[in-house]
Short mmCIF file of the C-alpha atoms (twelve columns), coordinates in Angstrom:
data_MODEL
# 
_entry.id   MODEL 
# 
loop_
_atom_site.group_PDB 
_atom_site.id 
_atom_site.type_symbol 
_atom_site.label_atom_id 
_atom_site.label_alt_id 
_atom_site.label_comp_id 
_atom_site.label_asym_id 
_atom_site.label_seq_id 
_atom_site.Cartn_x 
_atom_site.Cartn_y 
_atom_site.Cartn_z 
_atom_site.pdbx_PDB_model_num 
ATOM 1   C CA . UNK A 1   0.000   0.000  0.000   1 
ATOM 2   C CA . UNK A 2   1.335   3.394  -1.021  1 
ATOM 3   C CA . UNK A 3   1.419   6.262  1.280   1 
ATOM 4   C CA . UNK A 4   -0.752  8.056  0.822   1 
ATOM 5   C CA . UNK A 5   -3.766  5.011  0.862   1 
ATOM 6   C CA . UNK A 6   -2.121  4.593  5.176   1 
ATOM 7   C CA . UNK A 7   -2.356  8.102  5.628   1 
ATOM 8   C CA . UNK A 8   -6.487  8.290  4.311   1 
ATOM 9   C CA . UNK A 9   -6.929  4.569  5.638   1 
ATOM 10  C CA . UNK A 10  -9.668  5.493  7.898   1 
ATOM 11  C CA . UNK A 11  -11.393 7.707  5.557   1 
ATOM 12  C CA . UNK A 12  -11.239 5.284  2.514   1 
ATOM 13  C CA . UNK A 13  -12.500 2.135  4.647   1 
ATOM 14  C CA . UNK A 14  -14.117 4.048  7.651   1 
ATOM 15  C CA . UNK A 15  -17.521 5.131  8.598   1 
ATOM 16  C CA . UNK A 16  -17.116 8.857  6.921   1 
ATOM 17  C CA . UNK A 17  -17.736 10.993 3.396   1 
ATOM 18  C CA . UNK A 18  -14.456 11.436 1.661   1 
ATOM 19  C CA . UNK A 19  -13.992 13.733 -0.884  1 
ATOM 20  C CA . UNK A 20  -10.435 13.464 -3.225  1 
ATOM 21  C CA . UNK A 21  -9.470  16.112 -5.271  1 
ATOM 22  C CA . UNK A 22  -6.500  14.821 -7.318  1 
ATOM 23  C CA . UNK A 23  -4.330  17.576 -8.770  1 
ATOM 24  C CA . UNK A 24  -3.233  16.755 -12.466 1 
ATOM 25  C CA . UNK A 25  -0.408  18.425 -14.836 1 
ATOM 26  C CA . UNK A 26  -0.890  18.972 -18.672 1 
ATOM 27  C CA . UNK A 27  3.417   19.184 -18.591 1 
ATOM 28  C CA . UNK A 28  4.806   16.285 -20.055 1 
ATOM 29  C CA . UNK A 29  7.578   15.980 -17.466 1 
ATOM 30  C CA . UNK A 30  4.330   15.567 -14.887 1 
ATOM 31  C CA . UNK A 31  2.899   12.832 -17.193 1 
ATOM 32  C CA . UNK A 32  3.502   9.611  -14.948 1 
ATOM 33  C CA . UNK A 33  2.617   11.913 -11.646 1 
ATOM 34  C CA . UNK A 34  -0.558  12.613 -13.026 1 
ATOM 35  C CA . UNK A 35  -1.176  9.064  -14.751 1 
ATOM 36  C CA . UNK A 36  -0.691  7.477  -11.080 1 
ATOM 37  C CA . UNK A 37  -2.402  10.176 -9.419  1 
ATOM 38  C CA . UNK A 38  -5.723  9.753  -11.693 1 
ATOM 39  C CA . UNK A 39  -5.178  5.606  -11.337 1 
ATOM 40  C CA . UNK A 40  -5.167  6.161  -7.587  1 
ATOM 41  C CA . UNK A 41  -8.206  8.522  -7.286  1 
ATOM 42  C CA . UNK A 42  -10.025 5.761  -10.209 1 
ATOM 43  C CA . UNK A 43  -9.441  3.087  -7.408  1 
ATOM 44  C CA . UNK A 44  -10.285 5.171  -4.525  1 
ATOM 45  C CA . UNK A 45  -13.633 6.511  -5.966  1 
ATOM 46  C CA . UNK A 46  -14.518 2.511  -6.949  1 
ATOM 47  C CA . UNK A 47  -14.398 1.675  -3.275  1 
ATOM 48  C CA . UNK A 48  -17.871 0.630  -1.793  1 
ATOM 49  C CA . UNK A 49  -18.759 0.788  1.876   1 
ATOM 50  C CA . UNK A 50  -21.697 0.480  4.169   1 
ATOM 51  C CA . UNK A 51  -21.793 2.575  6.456   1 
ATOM 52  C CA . UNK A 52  -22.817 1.565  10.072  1 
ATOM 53  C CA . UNK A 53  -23.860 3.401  13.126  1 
ATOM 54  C CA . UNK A 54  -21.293 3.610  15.640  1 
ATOM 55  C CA . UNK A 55  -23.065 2.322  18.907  1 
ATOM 56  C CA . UNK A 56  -20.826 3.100  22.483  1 
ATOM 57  C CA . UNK A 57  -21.605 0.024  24.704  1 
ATOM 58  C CA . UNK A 58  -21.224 1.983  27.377  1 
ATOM 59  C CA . UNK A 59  -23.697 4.720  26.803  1 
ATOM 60  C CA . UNK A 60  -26.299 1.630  25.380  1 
ATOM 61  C CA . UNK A 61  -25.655 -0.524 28.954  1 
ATOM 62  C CA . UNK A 62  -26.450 3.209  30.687  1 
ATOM 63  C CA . UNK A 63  -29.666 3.688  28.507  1 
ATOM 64  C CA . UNK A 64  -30.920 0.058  29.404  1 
ATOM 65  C CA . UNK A 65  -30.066 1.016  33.549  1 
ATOM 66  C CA . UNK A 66  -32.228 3.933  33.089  1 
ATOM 67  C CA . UNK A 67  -35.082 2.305  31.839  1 
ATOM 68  C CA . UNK A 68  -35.357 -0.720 34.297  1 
ATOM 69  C CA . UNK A 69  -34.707 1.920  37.856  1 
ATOM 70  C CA . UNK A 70  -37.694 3.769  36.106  1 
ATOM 71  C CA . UNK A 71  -39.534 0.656  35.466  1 
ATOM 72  C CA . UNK A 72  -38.433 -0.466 38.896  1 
ATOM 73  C CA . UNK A 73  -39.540 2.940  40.477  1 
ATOM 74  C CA . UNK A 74  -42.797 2.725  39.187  1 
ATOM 75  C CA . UNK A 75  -43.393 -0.872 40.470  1 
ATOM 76  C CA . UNK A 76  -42.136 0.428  43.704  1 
ATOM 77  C CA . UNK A 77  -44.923 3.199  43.625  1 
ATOM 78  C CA . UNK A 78  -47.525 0.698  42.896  1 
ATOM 79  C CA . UNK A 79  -46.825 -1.673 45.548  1 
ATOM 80  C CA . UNK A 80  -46.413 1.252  47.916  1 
ATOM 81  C CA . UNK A 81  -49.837 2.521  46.909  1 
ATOM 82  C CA . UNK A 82  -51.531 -0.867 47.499  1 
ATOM 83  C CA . UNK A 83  -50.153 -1.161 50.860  1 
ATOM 84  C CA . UNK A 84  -50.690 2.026  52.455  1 
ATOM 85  C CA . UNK A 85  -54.069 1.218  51.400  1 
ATOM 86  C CA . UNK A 86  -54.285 -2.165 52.630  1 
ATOM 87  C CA . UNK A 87  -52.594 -0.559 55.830  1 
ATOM 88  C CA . UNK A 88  -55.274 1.781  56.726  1 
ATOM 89  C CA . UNK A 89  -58.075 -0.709 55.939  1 
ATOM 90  C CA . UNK A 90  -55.964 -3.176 58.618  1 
ATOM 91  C CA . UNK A 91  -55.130 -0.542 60.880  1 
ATOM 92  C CA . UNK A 92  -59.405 0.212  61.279  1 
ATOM 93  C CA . UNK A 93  -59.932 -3.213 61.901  1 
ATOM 94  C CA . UNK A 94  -57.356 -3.270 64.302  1 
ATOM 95  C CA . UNK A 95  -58.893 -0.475 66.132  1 
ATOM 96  C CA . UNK A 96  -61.954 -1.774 66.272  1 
ATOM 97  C CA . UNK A 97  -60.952 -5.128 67.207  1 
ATOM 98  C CA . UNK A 98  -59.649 -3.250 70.087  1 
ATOM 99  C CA . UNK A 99  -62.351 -1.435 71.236  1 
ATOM 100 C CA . UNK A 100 -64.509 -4.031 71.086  1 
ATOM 101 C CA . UNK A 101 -62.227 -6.394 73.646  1 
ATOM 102 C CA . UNK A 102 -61.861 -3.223 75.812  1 
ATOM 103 C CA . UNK A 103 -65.806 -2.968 76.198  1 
ATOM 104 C CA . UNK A 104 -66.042 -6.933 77.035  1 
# 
């Protein structure tokens, strides 16, 4: 590999837009400079890629924690809610439970 192909490695094969502008001579004494430098842009243009998103683990891992402590909060609320309710209706009966034995 020449170059010039390590030095725009990540850009030819990576996830970005490249744009090459190739500089070309009409000297004669520039002839094989150009020649190559018109091959080499030829090649570079013909490559294909797909680009992909690039996904951090780490943020994705964080994203997934979020949504279960929310998921867990709100579970938490709804079991707290049912219980303070189930509380107070226990709590009544318990009162009354008591009264009742202190009249006997």
């Amino acid at each position: 590999a020449s170059k010039i192909t390590r030095l725009l490695k990540d850009s030819l094969g990576g996830n970005s837009r490249t744009l090459m502008i190739t500089c070309v001579s009409p000297s004669s004494d520039s002839f094989e400079e150009t020649l190559n430098s018109l091959k080499y842009a030829k090649r570079a243009r013909d490559i294909q890629n797909r680009p992909i998103v690039n996904k951090d683990v780490i943020e994705l891992e964080m994203q997934r924690m979020e949504s279960e402590i929310l998921q867990l909060r709100q579970q938490l609320k709804t079991r707290e809610n049912s219980t303070s309710e189930v509380s107070n209706s226990d709590i009544e009966s318990l009162q009354e439970e008591k009264s009742n034995l202190e009249n006997e």
